[in-house]
Every structure is written in structure tokens, then in C-alpha cells.
C-alpha positions in Angstrom: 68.6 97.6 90.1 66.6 99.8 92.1 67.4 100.6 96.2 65.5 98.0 97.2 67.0 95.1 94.8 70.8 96.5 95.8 70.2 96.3 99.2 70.0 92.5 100.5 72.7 92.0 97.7 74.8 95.0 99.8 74.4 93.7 103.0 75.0 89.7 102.4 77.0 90.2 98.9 77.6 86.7 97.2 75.6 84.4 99.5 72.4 86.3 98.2 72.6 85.1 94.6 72.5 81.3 95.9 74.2 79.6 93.3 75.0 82.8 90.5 78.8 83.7 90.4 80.1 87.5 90.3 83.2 88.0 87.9 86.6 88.6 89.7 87.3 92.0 90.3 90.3 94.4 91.6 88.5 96.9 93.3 89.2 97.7 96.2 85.6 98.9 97.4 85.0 95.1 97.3 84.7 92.7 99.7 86.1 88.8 99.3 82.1 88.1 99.6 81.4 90.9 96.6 79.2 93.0 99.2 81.3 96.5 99.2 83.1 98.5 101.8 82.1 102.0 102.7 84.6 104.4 102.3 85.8 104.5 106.1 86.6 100.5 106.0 88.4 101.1 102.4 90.0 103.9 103.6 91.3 102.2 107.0 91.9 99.0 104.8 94.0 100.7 102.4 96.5 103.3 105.3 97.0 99.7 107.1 98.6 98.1 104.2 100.7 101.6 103.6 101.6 101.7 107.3 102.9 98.1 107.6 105.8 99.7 109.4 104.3 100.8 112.2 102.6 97.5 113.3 100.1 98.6 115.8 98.7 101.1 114.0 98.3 99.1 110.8 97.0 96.3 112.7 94.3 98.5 113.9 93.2 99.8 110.5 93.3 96.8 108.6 90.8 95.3 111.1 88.8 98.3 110.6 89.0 97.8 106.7 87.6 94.1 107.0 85.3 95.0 109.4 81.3 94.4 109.2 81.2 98.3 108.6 79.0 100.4 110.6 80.4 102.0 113.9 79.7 99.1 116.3 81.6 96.8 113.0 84.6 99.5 112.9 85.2 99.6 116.9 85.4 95.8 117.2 87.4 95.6 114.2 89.4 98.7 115.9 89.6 96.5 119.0 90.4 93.5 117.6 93.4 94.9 116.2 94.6 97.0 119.3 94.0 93.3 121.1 96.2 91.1 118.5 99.4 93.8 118.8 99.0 93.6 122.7 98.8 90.0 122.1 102.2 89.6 119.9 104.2 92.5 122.1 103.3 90.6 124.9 104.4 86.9 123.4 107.5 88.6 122.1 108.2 89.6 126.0 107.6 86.2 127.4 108.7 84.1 125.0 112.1 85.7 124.5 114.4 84.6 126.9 112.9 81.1 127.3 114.2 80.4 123.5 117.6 79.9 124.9 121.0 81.5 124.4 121.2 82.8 121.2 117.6 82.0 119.9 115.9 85.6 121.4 119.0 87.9 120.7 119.6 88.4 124.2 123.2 86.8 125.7 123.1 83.6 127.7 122.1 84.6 131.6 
């Protein structure tokens, strides 16, 4: 395929072969939708899942990973991420002590 041919097949991956299937594949350069990541998104994709332990910063980089790409796709997926662990820190807060004794951890007031 020349530059031109790749490049609608880049940008909207499967969709743009209508009813044609792609074979399965491992690599992790590609997308669910067979359109590929740059290196940034696979890069960001692939620290998250190492960094599991450290939740806010994984959360952050694995958004970047499945982001659109491009720097406007990598900071929403960036913010996204930074939004979801504020999101769960701040449920964790509230909804502890209204569990009841014994559910959150915390001893009976």
C-alpha cells in the first residue's frame, strides 16, 4: 500500500474495510479497531499496566494509551484518567463510614 491507501485505513482502522476482517493479532501497536497506536499511546498504554500499583498514575497513562492519539487525544485521555482517580479517592472518602460498623474498616462511632 502506498501513503495514501494506509492512511484512511490508519485513521479509522477496521470500519474502513466495511465488511473485510483483519486476522487477530498480539501486538501491542494495535488498536481493538486494528488502526495502530503511535508510540507515545503504546508507550503510556504499556507503563500503566506495569504501574498498576500506583493507581493514579497508571490510571493516567492507560487513558493516554487508549487515547485517540495526537496531543489534544493524549491530554483528554491524561485528564480522563486524573478525573476517574479523583472520582474513586473521593467515593472511597464518602462512602466509607456510611457502610456501617465493620463494613469500611473504621470502628463503630
Amino acid at each position: 500500500m502506498r501513503g495514501t491507501a494506509r492512511r484512511p485505513f490508519a485513521e479509522k482502522g477496521e470500519s474502513f474495510l466495511g465488511a473485510h476482517q483483519l486476522p487477530t493479532t498480539k501486538d501491542t501497536h494495535v488498536k481493538a479497531d486494528g488502526s495502530n497506536k503511535d508510540n507515545v499511546q503504546w508507550f503510556a498504554g504499556e507503563a500503566g499496566k506495569h504501574l498498576r500499583f500506583l493507581p493514579g498514575v497508571s490510571n493516567v497513562l492507560t487513558r493516554i494509551g487508549n487515547s485517540e492519539g495526537g496531543f489534544k487525544g493524549v491530554l483528554e485521555g491524561a485528564a480522563t484518567g486524573y478525573f476517574n482517580t479523583v472520582k474513586g479517592a473521593a467515593e472511597g472518602v464518602i462512602g466509607g463510614p456510611h457502610d456501617g460498623p465493620g463494613q469500611s474498616g473504621l470502628p463503630p462511632l
